[in-house]
N, C-alpha and C positions, 0 to 999 in steps of 0.2 A: 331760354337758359342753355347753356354752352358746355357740353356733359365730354369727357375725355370718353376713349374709347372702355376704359377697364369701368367707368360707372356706367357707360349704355349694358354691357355685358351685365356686370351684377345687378341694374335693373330690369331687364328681359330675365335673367336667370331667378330673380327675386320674382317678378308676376310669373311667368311658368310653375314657379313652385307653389304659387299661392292659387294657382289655379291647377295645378295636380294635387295639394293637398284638399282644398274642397272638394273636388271631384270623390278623391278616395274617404273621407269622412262624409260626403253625400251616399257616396256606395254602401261606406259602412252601415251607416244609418238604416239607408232603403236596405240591405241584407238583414240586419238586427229584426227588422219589422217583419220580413217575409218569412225570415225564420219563426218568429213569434207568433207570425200568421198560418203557418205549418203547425206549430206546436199546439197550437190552440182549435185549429179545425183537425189535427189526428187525433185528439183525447176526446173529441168530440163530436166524431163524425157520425155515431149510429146512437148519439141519445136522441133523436127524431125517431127514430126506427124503434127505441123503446120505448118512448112516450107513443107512439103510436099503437105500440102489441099490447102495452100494459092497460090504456084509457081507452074507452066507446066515446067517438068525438060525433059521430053522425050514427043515423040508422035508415032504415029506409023510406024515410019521411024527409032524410037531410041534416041540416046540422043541428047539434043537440045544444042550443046557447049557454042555458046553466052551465051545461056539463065544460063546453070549452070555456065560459070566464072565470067559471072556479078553477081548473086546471091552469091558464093563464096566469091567474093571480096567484097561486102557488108557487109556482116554477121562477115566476118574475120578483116574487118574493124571498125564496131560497136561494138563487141566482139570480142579483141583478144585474148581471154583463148578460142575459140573453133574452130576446123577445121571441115570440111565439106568435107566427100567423098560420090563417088554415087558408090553403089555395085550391079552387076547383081546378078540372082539368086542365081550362084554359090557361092558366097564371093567375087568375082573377082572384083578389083576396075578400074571402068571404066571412072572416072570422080574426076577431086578434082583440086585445087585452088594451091598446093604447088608448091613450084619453084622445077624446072627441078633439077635433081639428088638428093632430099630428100626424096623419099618413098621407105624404105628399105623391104618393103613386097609389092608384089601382088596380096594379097589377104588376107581376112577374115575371121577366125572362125565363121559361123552364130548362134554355142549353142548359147555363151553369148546372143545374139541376141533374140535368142527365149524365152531363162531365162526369159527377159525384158520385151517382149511381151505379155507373159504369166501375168508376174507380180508378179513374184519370188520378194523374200526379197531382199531388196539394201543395201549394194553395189553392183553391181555386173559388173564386171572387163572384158572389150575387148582389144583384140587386138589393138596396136600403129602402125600404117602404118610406122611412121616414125622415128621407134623401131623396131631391127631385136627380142627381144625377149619381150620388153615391154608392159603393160597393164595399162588402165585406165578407167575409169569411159563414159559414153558414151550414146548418147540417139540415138532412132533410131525407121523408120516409114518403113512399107513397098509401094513399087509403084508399080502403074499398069496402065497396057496401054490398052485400049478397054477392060476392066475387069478383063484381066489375067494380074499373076504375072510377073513382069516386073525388080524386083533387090530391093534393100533399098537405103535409104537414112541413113548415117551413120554417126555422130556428134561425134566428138571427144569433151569431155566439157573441158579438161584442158590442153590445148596446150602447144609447146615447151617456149613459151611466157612465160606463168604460170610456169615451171618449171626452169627457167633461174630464175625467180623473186623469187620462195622459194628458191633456192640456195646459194644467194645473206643472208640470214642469218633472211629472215622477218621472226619472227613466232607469235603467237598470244598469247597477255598479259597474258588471262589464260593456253596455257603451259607452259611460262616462272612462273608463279606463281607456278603451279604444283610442278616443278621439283625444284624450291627453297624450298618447304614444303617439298619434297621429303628431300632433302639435311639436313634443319634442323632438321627434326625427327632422322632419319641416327646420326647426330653427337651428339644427347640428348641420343639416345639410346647407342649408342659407350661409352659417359660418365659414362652412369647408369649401363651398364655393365662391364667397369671396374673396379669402386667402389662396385660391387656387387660378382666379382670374388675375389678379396682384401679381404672384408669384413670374403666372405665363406670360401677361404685357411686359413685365419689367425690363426685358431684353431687347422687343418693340421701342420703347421707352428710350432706351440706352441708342440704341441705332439711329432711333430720329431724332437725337438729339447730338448724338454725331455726325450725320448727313447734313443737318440742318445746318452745324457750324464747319462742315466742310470745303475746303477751297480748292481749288482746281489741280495747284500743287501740292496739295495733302497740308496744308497749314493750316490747324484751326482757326479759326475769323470771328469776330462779332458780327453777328447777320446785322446788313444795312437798315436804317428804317426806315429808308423806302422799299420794302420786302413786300413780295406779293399780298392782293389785299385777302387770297386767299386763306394760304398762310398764318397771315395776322388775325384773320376770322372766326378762326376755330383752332379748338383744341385737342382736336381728335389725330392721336396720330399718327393714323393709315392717312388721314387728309395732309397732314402736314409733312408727312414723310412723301407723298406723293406728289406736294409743292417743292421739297427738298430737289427730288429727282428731277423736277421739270427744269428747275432754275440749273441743276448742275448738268444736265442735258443742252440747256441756251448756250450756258458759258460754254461747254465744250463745244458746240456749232460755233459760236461766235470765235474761238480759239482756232479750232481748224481751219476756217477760214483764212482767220491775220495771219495763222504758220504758211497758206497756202499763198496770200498775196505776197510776205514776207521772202518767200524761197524764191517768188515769181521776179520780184524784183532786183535778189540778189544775183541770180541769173542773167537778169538783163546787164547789173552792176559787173557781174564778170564779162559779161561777153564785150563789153563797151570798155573796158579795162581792157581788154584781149586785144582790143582792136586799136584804141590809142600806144598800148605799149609797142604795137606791130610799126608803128611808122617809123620811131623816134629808133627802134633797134636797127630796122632794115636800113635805115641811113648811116645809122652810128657802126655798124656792120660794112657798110658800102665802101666808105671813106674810108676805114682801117685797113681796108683789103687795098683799098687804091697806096695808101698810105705803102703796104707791104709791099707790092708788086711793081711799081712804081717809085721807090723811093729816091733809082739811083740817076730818072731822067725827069725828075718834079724838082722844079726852082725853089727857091728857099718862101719865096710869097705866096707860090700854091702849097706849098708843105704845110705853112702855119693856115692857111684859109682854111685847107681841107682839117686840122689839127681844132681852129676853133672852130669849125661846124658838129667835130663829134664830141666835142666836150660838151657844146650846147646843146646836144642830144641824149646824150648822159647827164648833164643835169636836167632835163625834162623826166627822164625815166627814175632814174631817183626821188624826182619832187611828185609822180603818181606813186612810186613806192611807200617814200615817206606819209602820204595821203589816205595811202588804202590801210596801211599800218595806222595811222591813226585812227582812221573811220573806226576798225577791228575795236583797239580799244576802249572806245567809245560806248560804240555798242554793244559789248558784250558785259561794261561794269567796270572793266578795270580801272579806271580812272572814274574820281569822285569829287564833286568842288568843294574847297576849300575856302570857306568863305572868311569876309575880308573887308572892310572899308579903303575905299578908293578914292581918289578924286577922277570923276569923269573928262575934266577939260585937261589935266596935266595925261592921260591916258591918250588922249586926242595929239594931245603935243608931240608927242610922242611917234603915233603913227604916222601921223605928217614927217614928220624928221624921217621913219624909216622909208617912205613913197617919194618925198620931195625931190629925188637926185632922175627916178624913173618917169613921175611927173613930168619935167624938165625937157627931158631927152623928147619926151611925146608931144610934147606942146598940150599938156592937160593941165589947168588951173586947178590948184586944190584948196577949198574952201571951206571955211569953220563959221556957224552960225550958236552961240551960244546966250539962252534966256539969262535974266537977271536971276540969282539967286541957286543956280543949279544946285543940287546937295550932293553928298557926294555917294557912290553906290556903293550896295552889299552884298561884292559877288567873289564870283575868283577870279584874280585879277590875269592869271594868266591864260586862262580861256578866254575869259573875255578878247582881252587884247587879239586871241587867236580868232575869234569871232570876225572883231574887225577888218584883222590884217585880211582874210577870207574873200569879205567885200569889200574892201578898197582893191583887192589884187583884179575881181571879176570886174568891177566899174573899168581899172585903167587898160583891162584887154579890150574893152569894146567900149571906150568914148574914142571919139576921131581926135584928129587934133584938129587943136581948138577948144575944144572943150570945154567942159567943168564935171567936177565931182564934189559936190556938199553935202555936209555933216552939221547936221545941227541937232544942240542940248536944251532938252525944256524940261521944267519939272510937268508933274500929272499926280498928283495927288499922292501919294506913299512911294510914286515911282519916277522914275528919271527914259523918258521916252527920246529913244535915239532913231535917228530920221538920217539913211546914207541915199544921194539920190546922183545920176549922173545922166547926161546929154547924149546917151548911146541911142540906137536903135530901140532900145528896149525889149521886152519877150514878148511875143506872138500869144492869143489870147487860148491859141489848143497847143501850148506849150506849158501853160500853167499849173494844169491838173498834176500834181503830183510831182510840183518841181523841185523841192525839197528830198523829194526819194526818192528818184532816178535823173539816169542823166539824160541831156538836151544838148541840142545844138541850136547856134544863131548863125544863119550867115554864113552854113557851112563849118564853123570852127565849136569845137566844142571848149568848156571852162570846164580844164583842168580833169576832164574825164568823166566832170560831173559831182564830186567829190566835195568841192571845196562848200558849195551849198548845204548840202548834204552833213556836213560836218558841224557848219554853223547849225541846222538846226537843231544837232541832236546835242549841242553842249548850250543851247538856250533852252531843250527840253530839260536835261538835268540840274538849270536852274526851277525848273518848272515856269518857265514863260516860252510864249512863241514867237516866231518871226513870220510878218507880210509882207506882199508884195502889194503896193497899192498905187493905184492910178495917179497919177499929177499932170496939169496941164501944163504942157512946154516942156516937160522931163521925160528921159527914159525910161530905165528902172530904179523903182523906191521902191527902197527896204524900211522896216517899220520894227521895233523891236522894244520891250520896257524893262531895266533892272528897279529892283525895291533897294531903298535906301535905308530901311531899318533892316535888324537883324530877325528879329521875328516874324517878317515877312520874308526872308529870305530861308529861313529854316523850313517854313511852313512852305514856299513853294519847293526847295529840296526833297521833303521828305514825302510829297503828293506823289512825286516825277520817281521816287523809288519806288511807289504803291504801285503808279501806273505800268510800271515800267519793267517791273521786277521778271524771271525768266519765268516764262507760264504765260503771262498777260496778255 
């Protein structure tokens, strides 16, 4: 059974008590007796000493028997709580009143004896004749006969009488009050201690149960149900608060981490930035200066050559500008898709018309491969497009001419899977690691800074689907990518890609 922390406490707190109140109602008890036992051997310690002054129990012949079983049977008569034995020197009992086969010793320890004599502290506890191991309270005189020691006189005070009669259930109104106060203290304090362990967890309580629905960026969460099996285990919680901490300990490692690759890569993204903007300025630089200095012995054919060299290098630095501006947005949320039913082959249409003039000029073949039935997608129509336009731009820098670049539409089940592939070189296989988040070169020339892939991923992650690079035989590089063509799967993979995605993650 599966005890929270506040019922282990009140049960430990609950047998503690019940085992400090028996203990003290044990004590009480055993003191009640010892006192009873005190009271009963002080009122009683020298009537041996005057049953011995006042009665001739021997003479010097030895013991007088009439004289001790009349004596006996009086005393035991007048007082039944006390027996009467007569002991020679040694302990040995030579005389006593009890019926035939009840004296289970023949004999006497004399310490206690001399304890008594002496006048040691009372209680103090002799031998039961008619007790193989028992002990009782007892008064006792020594005898003598023409002067010399002659044996004792040995008084039992609380005979088997007296011990039939406690048995029997009497006890005396103040134990029975005792161990009532005992009782009710016991169940005041059991009360006050469990509204006192209640009261102390509660704040425990309160914490693990905000750690537990704690999230990285401080936004409360429904804990997953795949949650530790520890966690889910038990209900104790110092255990569950210490599952809390371990899981909010992971995420933070796993966090620092992605911030730590994340910076690593952005790093590299500027330095490679750095270094693409550096060529495209030092020319656009070069040519304006010749342009300057130059202007009044440069022909009118090298004026315009040198004029569209730097224009064509201003717009290179504008098209990284415009790229890295976009990435920014991208990445940090600003922009969020807008979704939308399309038709995918009229989209297709489309970026053929915007590539077919560049195509041309390249000697690249542009090709459309479309399944029977395509449906139409449910994305935003303007990313998307920007998607494409991304890779058709990377395809027609690096197919040769001659070429080909194909695009083909198939449905897959809830999704419309698009397949861009082209007759380049293709990507080197310790290029790939990570070719969507940093940039690469092929062949010496890098795409667009690195960017433009980069770009496409992250507006097919805030559809919440991904894009591949995948092998084909006779092709370059193929791309691989799936939109959903219902809106409910497109809401649902939008609102995963803000889960995942969101700043913290």
């Amino acid at each position: 059974m599966r005890m929270t922390l506040t019922q282990r406490l009140s049960l430990v707190f609950a047998v503690l008590l019940l085992v400090c109140c028996g203990t003290s109602a044990w004590m009480q008890v055993r003191s009640n007796q010892m006192h009873e036992l005190e009271v009963v051997q002080g009122l009683s310690r020298d009537l041996a000493q005057h049953i011995a002054h006042d009665t001739v129990l021997m003479d010097a012949k030895g013991l007088m028997p009439n004289a001790v079983r009349d004596l006996f049977s009086q005393l035991m008569l007048v007082n039944p709580s006390v027996e009467v034995y007569l002991l020679d020197s040694q302990g040995r009992i030579v005389g006593s009143a009890a019926p035939e086969g009840r004296i289970r010793r023949n004999q006497v320890d004399l310490q206690p004896i001399q304890h008594l004599l002496k006048g040691d502290a009372l209680p103090i506890l002799g031998d039961d004749p008619r007790s193989v191991d028992g002990r009782k309270v007892f008064s006792a005189a020594p005898l003598q006969v023409d002067g010399k020691p002659a044996g004792y006189l040995y008084v039992v005070l609380l005979s088997e009488e007296h011990d039939r009669y406690a048995e029997r259930g009497a006890t005396s109104a103040a134990l029975n009050t005792a161990l009532l106060s005992i009782g009710l203290v016991a169940l005041l304090c059991l009360i006050a201690g469990l509204t006192a362990f209640a009261l102390i967890t509660r704040p425990l309580r309160r914490l693990t149960e905000t750690v537990s629905q704690f999230d990285i960026d401080g936004v409360p969460v429904t804990p997953p149900t795949s949650a530790p099996v520890e966690k889910a285990a038990s209900h104790d919680e110092i255990a569950v608060l210490d599952a809390a901490f371990r899981q909010m300990q992971t995420r933070l490692s796993e966090q620092w981490r992605s911030l730590t690759r994340q910076d690593q890569e952005r790093r590299e993204l500027v330095a490679n930035i750095s270094h693409d903007l550096r060529t495209p300025l030092a020319s656009l630089h070069g040519y304006l200066e010749t342009l300057s200095l130059k202007d009044a012995t440069l022909s009118p054919a090298d004026r315009r050559r040198y004029l569209g060299i730097a224009l064509d290098q201003s717009r290179k630095v504008g098209g990284l500008a415009q790229s890295l501006l976009e990435l920014v947005r991208l990445e940090h949320g600003f922009v969020q898709p807008v979704l939308e039913r399309f038709s995918m082959t009229d989209l297709v249409q489309d970026i053929f018309q915007k590539f077919e003039l560049t195509a041309e000029a390249r000697q690249v073949e542009l090709k459309a491969t479309f399944a029977p039935n395509v449906s139409a997608a449910c994305a935003d129509l303007g990313l998307i497009e920007r998607v494409l336009t991304n890779l058709f731009d990377n395809a027609l820098r690096h197919t040769p001419q001659g070429g080909e670049i194909e695009l083909s539409l198939r449905p897959q089940g809830s999704f419309v899977e698009v397949t861009i592939s082209d007759t380049g070189p293709g990507i080197a296989a310790e290029l790939r690691e990570g070719l969507f988040l940093r940039p690469f070169n092929i062949g010496g020339a890098r795409r667009d800074g690195g960017l433009g892939l980069r770009i496409v991923h992250r507006i097919l992650q805030l559809h919440g689907r991904d894009i591949q690079l995948i092998d084909v035989p006779g092709r370059g590089a193929t791309f691989r990518f799936t939109l959903p063509v219902d809106e409910q799967t497109a809401e649902q993979g939008v609102v995963r890609s803000m889960n995942l995605n969101s700043p913290g993650k």
